[in-house]
N, C-alpha and C positions, 0 to 999 in steps of 0.2 A: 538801807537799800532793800526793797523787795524781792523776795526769790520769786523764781518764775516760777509758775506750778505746769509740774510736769501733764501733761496731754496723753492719759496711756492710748487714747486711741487713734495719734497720730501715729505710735511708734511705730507699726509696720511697714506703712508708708513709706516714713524718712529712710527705715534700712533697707526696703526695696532700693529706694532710688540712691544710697550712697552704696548698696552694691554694685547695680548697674552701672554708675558715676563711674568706676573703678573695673568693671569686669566685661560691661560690656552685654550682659547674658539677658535685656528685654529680647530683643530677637530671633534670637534660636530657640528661648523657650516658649512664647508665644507661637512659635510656628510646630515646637512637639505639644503644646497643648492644647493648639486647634487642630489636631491631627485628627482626621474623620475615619473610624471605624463602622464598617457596615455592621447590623442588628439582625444576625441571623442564629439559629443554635450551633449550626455545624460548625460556625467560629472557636467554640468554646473550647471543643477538644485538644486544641493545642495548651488554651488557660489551664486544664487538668493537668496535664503535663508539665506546665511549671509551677503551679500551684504543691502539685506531689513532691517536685524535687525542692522545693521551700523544707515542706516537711519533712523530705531524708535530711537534710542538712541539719534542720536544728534537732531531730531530736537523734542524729549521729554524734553530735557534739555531746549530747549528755552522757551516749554510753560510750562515747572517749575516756570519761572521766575514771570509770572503773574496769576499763576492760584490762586486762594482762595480755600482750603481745607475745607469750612467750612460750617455750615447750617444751620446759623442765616440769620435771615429774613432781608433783606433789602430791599429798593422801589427802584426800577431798573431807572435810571435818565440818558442813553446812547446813545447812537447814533440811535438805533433801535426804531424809533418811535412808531409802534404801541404798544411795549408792558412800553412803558417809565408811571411811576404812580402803575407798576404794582409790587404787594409782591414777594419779591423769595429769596430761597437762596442764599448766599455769592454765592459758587461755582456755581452757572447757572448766575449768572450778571456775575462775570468774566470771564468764555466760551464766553458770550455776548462779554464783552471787549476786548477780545484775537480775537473773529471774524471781531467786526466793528471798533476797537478804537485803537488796538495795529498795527504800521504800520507791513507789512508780518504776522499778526498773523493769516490770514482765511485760507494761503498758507501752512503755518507750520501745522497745524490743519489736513489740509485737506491732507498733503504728510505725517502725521501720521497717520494717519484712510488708506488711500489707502497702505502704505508701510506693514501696520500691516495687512492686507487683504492679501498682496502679501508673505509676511513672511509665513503665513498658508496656502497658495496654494502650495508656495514651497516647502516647508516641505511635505505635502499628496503626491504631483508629482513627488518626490524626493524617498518618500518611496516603492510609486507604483514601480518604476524603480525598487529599489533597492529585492523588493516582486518580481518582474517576470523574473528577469535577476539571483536569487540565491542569491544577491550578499552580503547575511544575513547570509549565510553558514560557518562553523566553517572554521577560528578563530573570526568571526565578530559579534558573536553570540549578544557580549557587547554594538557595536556600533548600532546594531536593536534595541535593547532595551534603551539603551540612545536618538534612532530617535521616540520612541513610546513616552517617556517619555517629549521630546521637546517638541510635538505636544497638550498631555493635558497640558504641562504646559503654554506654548503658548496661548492654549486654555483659563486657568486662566488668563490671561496678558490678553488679550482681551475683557474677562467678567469685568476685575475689573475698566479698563481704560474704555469703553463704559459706564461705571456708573457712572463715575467721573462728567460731564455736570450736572447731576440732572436735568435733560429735563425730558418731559414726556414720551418719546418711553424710556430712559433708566430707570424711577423710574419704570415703566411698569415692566421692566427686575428685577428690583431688587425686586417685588411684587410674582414675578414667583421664584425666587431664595429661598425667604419666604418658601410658602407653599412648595417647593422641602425640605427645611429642617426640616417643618415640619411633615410632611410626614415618615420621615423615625422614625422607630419602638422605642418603648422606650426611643430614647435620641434626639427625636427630637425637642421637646419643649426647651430642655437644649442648645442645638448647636444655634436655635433660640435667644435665649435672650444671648447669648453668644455674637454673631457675632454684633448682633444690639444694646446690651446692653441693652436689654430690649424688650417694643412692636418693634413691624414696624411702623414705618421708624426707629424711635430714634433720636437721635441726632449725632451721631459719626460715623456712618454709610461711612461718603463721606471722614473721614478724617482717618478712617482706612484703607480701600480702598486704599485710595491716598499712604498711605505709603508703603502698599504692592504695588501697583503698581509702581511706582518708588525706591525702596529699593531691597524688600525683591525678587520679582518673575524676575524681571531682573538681579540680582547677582545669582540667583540662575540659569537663561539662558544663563549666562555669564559662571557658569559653568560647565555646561552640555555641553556649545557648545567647551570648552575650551578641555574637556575632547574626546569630540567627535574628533577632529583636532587635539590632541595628537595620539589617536589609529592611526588616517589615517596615518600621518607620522610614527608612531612606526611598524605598520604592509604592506604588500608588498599591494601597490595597486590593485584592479580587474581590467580588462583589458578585452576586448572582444577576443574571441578566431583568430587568423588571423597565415598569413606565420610569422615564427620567433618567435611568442607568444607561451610561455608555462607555465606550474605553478607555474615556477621558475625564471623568468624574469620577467619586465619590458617594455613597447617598447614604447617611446615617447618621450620626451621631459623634460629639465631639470628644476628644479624650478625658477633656477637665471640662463640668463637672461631671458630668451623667456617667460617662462608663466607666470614669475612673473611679468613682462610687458601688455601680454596678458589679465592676471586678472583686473590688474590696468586701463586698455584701457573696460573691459566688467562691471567691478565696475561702471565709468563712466557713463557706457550704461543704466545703471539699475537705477544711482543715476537720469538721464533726463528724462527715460519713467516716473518713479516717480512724478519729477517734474511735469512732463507737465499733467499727470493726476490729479496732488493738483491744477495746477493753472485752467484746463481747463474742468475739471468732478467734478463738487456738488458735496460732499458726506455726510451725516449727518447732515441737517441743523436744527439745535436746535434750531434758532429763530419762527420756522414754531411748533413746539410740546408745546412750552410755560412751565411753569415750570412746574413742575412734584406736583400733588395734590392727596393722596393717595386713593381718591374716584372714580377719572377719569382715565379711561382705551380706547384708541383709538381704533379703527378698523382700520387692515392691520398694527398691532403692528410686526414687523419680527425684529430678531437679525442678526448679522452679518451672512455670508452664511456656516461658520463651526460649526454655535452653530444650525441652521436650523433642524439638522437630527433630535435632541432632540427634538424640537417645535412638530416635527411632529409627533415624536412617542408619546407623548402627546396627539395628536387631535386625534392620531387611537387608541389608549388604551379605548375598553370599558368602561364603569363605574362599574367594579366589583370590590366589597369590601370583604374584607376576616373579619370576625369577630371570634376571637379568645378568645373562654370563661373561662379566668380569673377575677375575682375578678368580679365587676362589668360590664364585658367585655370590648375587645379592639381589636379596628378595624383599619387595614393597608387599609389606601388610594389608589385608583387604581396609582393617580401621582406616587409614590413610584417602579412601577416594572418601566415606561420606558423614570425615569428621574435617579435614583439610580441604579436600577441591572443591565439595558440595560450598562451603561457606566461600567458598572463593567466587566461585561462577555466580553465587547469589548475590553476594557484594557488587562483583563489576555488574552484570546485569542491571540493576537497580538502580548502579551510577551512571551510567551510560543510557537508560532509556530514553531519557526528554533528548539527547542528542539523536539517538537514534528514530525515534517518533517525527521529529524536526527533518530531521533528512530524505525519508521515507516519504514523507507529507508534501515534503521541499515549503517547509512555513517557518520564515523567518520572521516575520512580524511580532511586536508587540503583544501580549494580551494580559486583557487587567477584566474581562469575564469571563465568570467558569461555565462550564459547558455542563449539560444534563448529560450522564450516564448513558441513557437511552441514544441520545442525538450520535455517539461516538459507539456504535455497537463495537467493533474491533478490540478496542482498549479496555473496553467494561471487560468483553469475554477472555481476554489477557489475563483482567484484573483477578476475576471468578477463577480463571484456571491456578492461579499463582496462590488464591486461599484455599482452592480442594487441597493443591500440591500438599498444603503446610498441614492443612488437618488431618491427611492421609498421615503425616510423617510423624504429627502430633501423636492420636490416637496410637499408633504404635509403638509408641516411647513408653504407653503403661501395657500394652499386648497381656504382659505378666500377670497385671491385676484382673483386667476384663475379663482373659480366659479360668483365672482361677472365679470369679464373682460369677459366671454364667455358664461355668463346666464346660468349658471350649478347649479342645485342644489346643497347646501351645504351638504346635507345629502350624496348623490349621487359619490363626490367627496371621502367622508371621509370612504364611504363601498370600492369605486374602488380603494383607499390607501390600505385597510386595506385587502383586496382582491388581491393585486398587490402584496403588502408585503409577500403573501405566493404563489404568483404561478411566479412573474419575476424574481427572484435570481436562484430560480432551472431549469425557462428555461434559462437563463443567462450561468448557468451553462453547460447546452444541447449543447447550441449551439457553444460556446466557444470549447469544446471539441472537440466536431464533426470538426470546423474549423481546430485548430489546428491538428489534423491526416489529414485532407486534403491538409495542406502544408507540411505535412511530406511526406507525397505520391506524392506530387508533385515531392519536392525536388530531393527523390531517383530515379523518375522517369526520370528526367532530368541530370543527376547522371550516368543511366544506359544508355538510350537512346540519348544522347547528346541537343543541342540547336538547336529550330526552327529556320531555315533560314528565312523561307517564300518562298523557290522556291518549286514550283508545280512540278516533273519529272511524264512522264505517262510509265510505263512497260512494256513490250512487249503483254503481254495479255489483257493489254487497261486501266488496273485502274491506279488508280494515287498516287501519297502515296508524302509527303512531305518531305522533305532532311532535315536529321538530320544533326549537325554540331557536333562528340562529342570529351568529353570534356580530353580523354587519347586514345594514340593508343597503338596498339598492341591486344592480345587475339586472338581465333580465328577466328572471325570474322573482325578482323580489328582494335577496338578499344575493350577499355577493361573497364569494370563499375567501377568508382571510390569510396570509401569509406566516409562516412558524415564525415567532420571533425569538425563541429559545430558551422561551418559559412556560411555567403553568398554563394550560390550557384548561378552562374549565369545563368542566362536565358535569356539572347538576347545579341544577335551578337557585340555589341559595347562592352558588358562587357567581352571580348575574344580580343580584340584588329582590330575587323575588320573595325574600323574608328579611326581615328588620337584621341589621345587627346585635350579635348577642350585648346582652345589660352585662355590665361590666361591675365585680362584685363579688365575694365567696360564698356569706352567709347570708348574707343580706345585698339588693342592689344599693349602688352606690351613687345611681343616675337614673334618669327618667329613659324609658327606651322607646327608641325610634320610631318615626312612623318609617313603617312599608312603604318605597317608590310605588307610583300611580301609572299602571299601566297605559296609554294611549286607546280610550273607547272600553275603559272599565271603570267600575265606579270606585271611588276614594276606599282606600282600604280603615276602617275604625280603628282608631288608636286605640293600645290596651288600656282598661283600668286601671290604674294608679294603687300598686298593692300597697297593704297600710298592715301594718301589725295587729294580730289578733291577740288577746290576754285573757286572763280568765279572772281578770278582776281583782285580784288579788295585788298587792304593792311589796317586790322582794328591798331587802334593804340590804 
């Protein structure tokens, strides 16, 4: 009897279909992988954002491997000489080791502190987007509020992993996290010895930490983000408004193969910049702070640049205490409004806008297109006000370093913060506004009037007036004012077709380029020459 000969290039085939046979999964996956994503860049900034947290993940797995959790004392005996003889804890000599003794451990280290930097930029520039474009608008009411939610939790994932070292800039951080707990009214002493087990420092401090940071706050970003990438697939993508877009399409491209390629080839892109900033940007270097001693507090102590706003609002909070006459009386700390209420008002705020926006508006309907900036002057100038707020609060979080780096008084520093903080958000707001009705005016005006050529014509009576080009004809006059339709409006001659499309190509074209459209009662535009390579005769081999 002859054996069959086996068909390798059926096998696929048959286990597709004795999967499905059995599972059932042709149609739900064919409908996620004709799932159409629109081709825009502002899309991206969210792919960075999970791109980066790919990269905390794996390479927190490796420095799981040798870290020490712990906060017994040992005498550091490591590669780093000057501080070799010296006390510290478990967990800062094994930072030590992960930096100087683990081979790739300063790289891993350092493409985790940078990745987790870029993770929180992503996220704030991702939201910006999604706040000025609409794109928060019912039915995505859920996904804003899961992007607000990433960002403080994120936020925590970053507090708890910077304190992990037990270096001195981060015991610094854990010193501040202290008095913020205790601070807060009545049950502040309790959350205190809760968290630390007792006084500050404690003992268990670095190895609770540890576990929230690699357990609990990453499963729980795993999923939020899981949930967030469900919606986007279960709900119709936003899409910028354009020819053929409406609130009921799609226009782009499909998930398998083009942009699921695309992602894969930009994944990449994110994994090298990464890289090349762990191997070739210091970040953190905790052999310079020495170990963390609960006495010694450094100058120009700053936290990573999302935790900054808090520092600052911090340094500009007067020192008013509220003494409130019970029992023996009880007095709330000034730390308590703008390291507690601050983060609270900014939380609900943020969660409750698209509800509130909706309300105000009274717009219950659907939307699946994003709006221009300009078109919503109100919520742009909102927007604008809500990033002076931060940067006012930012920049004052290092007040310390500026005025020592430009010989500024400290005092002087911390009035023009706290002096900023009430007059640049509202002019922020002014002028944001004002801008935006000025490209409104523009737009229509180019809209009504057509596009500037640039040619001069003089009139019979001798003035001169400039040739509009516009953009529909007909009407009495000739052409006829067109309607906003909630996109690009062009404004110069190239964007109307009066030059070729650019040849498509780096170093060389890779096509023949276009003729130039033929205007109506002008003559045919000459195609270019056909470039050809010049050489010098010469044959490289």
């Amino acid at each position: 009897m002859k054996r069959r000969k086996l068909d390798m290039a059926s096998v696929p085939g048959k286990a597709a279909v004795g999967v499905d046979d059995r599972f059932g999964v042709s149609t739900p996956l064919r409908k996620l992988l004709n799932k159409v994503f629109p081709d825009h860049w502002s899309f991206l900034l969210g792919e960075i954002a999970l791109f980066s947290f790919v990269v905390l993940l794996l390479t927190g797995v490796f420095l799981t491997f040798f870290y020490e959790p712990a906060m017994t004392e040992v005498v550091y005996n490591g590669s780093y000489a000057p501080l070799r003889g010296t006390p510290m804890s478990a967990a800062y000599a094994s930072s030590l080791d992960i930096s100087f003794d683990v081979r790739g451990g300063l790289i891993m280290r350092q493409m985790h502190h940078w990745s987790a930097l870029l993770f929180m930029a992503a996220i704030v520039v991702h939201m910006l987007r999604v706040f000025f474009t609409g794109a928060f608008r019912k039915p995505r009411e859920t996904n804003w509020i899961i992007g607000s939610l990433l960002f403080w939790v994120g936020f925590l994932a970053g507090f708890t992993g910077y304190s992990l070292p037990d270096d001195g800039l981060s015991g610094t951080g854990l010193r501040i996290a202290s008095g913020i707990m205790l601070s807060i009214p009545v049950i502040g002493s309790w959350v205190t010895s809760s968290v630390f087990g007792g006084e500050f420092p404690g003992e268990i401090i670095i190895s609770r930490f540890f576990i929230a940071h690699v357990l609990l706050i990453p499963g729980l970003l795993v999923a939020l983000i899981s949930a967030h990438l469900g919606l986007v697939f279960k709900q119709k993508h936003t899409q910028w408004p354009g020819p053929g877009r409406t609130n009921d399409n799609v226009v782009g491209e499909r998930m398998f193969p083009r942009y699921a390629l695309k992602q894969g080839g930009f994944f990449m892109v994110v994994f090298g910049v990464i890289a090349l900033m762990g191997g070739l940007f210091q970040i953190n270097p905790i052999w310079y702070f020495g170990p963390y001693e609960a006495w010694v507090v450094s100058a120009a102590s700053q936290p990573d640049w999302y935790v900054m706003f808090l520092d600052g609002s911090t340094r500009l909070m007067p020192a008013w205490e509220i003494n409130i006459p019970i029992g023996d009386g009880y007095v709330i700390p000034p730390l308590f409004w703008p390291t507690v209420v601050l983060p609270g008002i900014l939380v609900g705020l943020s969660t409750l806008y698209p509800f509130v926006e909706a309300r105000r508006l009274k717009d219950y309907r659907s939307h699946n297109l994003l709006q221009r900036p300009r078109d919503v002057p109100e919520r742009t100038a909102i927007g604008a006000m809500a990033v002076a707020f931060y940067i006012v609060l930012t920049l004052s979080g290092g007040n310390d370093v500026i005025a020592d780096k430009f010989h500024i008084s400290l005092n002087a520093m911390t009035w023009a913060g706290r002096i900023g903080l009430l007059v640049v958000p509202p002019l922020a707001y002014y002028v944001t506004y004002r801008i935006c009705l000025g490209l409104q005016q523009h737009d229509r005006e180019v809209l009504a009037h057509g596009v500037e050529t640039g040619i001069i014509r003089r009139l019979p009576d001798g003035r001169f007036e400039e040739v509009h080009q516009p953009l529909a004809t007909g009407g009495h006059d000739g052409h006829a004012e067109l309607e906003y339709a909630g996109w690009v409006v062009p404004k110069k001659m190239n964007r109307l077709g009066a030059l070729g499309p650019a040849i498509r190509g780096f170093f060389y074209p890779i096509e023949k380029p276009a003729e130039a459209p033929v205007s109506p009662g002008h003559p045919p535009v000459e195609p270019r020459p056909e470039r050809k390579e010049i050489s010098s005769g010469e044959t490289r081999r």
